[in-house]
C-alpha positions as a Markdown table, in Angstrom:
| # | Residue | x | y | z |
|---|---|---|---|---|
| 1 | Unk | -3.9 | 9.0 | -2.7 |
| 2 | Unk | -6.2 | 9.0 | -5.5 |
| 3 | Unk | -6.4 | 12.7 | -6.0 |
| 4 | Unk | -2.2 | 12.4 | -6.0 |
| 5 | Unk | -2.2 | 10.0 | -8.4 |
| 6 | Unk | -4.5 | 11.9 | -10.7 |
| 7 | Unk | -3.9 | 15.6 | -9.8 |
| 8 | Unk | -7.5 | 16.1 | -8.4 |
| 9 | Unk | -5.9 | 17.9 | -5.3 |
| 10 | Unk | -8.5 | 20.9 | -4.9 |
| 11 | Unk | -12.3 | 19.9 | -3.7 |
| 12 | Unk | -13.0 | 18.8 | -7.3 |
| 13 | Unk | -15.6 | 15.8 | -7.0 |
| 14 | Unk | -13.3 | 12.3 | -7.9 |
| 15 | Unk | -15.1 | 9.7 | -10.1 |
| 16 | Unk | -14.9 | 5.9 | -11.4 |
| 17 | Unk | -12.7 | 7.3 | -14.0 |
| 18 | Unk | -10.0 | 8.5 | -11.3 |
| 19 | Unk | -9.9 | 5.6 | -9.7 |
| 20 | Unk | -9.5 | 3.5 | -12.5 |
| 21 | Unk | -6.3 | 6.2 | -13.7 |
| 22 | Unk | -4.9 | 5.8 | -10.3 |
| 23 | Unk | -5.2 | 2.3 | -10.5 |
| 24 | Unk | -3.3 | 2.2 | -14.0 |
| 25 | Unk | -0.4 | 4.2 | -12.2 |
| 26 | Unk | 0.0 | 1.8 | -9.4 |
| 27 | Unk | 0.0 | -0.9 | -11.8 |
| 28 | Unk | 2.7 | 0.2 | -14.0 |
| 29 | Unk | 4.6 | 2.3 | -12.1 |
| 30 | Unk | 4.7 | 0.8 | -8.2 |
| 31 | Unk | 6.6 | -1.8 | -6.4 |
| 32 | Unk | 3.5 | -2.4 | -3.9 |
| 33 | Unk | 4.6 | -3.4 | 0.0 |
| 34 | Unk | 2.2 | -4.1 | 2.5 |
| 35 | Unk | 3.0 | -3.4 | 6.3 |
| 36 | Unk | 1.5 | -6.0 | 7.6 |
| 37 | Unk | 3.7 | -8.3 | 5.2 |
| 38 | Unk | 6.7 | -6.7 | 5.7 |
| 39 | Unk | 9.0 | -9.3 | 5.4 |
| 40 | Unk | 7.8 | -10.3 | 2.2 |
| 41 | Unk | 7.8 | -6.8 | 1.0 |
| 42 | Unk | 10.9 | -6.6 | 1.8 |
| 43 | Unk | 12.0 | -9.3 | -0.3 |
| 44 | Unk | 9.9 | -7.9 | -3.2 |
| 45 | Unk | 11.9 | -4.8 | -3.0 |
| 46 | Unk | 15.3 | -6.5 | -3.3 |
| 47 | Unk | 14.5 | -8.8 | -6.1 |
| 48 | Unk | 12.9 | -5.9 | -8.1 |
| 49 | Unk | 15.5 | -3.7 | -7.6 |
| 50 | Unk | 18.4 | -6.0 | -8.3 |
| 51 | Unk | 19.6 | -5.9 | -4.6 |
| 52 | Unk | 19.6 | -8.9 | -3.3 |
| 53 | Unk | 23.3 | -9.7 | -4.3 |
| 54 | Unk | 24.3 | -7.3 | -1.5 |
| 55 | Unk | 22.9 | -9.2 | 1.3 |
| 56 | Unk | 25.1 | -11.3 | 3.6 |
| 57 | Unk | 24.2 | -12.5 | 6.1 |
| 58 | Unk | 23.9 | -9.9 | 8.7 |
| 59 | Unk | 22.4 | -7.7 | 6.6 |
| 60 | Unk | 19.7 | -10.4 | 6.2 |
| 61 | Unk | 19.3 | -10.7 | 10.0 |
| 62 | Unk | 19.0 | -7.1 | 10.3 |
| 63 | Unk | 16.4 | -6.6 | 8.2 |
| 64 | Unk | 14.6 | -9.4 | 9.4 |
| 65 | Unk | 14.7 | -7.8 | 12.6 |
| 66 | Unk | 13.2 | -4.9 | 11.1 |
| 67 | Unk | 10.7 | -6.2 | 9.4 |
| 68 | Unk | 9.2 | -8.3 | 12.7 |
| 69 | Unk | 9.6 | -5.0 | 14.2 |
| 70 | Unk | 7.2 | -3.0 | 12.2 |
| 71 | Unk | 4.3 | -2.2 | 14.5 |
| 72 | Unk | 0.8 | -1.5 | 12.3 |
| 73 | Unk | -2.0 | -1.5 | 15.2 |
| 74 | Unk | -3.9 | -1.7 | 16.7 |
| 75 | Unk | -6.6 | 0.7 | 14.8 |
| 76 | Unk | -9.3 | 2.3 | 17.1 |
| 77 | Unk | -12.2 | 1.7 | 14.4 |
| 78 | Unk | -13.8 | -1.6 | 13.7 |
| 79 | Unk | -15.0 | -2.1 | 10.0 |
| 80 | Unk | -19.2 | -1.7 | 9.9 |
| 81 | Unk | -18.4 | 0.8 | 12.8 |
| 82 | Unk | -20.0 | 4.2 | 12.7 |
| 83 | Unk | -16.8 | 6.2 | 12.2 |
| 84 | Unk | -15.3 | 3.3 | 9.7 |
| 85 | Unk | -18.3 | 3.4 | 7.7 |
| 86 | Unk | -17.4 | 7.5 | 7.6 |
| 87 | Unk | -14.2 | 6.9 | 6.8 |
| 88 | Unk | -15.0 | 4.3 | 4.5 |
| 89 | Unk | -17.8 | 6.5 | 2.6 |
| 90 | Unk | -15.4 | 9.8 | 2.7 |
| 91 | Unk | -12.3 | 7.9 | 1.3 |
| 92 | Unk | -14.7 | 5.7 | -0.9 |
| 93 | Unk | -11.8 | 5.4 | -4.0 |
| 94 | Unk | -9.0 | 5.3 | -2.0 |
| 95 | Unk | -10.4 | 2.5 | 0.3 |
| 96 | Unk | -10.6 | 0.7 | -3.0 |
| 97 | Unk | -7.4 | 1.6 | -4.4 |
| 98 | Unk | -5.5 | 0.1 | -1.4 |
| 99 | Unk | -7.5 | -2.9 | -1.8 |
| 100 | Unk | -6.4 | -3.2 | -6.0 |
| 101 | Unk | -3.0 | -2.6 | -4.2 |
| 102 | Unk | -3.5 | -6.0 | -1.6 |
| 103 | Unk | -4.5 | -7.7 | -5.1 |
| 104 | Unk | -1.1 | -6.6 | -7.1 |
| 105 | Unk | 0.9 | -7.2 | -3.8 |
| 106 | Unk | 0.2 | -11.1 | -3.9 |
| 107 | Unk | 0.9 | -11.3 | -7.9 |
């Protein structure tokens, strides 16, 4: 995500200063919805977007149906695991942008 964001997309080493630009974009520019916290997400969606005059309330029903339906594990590494800490060390600025994105999600 943070070589999208900042147009890094060949093998070009990413730095503090990418993440930092990716972390502008996602703050200006993103509605941020978390799977696990669908629901709420959900919501955060129709009151950004204007849309929550077109629920009634079977729509509403629906899509909290939906939303108690999203299914986002279980995931077969732990964290401090050898292949998480991989992961973790590979994806270093990513790992960290998703977490600046958990921050903006609960403001």
């Amino acid at each position: 995500m943070t070589r999208t964001l900042t147009q890094k997309l060949n093998n070009d080493d990413l730095n503090d200063d990418d993440l930092l630009q990716a972390m502008e974009f996602i703050r200006r520019y993103v509605v941020v919805g978390l799977a696990n916290e669908m629901e709420k997400s959900i919501q955060k969606f129709l009151e950004h977007f204007g849309w929550l005059h077109l629920l009634d309330d079977n729509k509403n029903k629906c899509l909290q149906h939906l939303a108690n339906r999203v299914n986002i594990g279980p995931y077969g590494f732990h964290k401090g695991s050898l292949e998480w800490n991989w992961i973790h060390t590979v994806n270093r600025y990513d790992y960290q942008l998703y977490l600046y994105a958990q921050y903006l999600f609960t403001r």
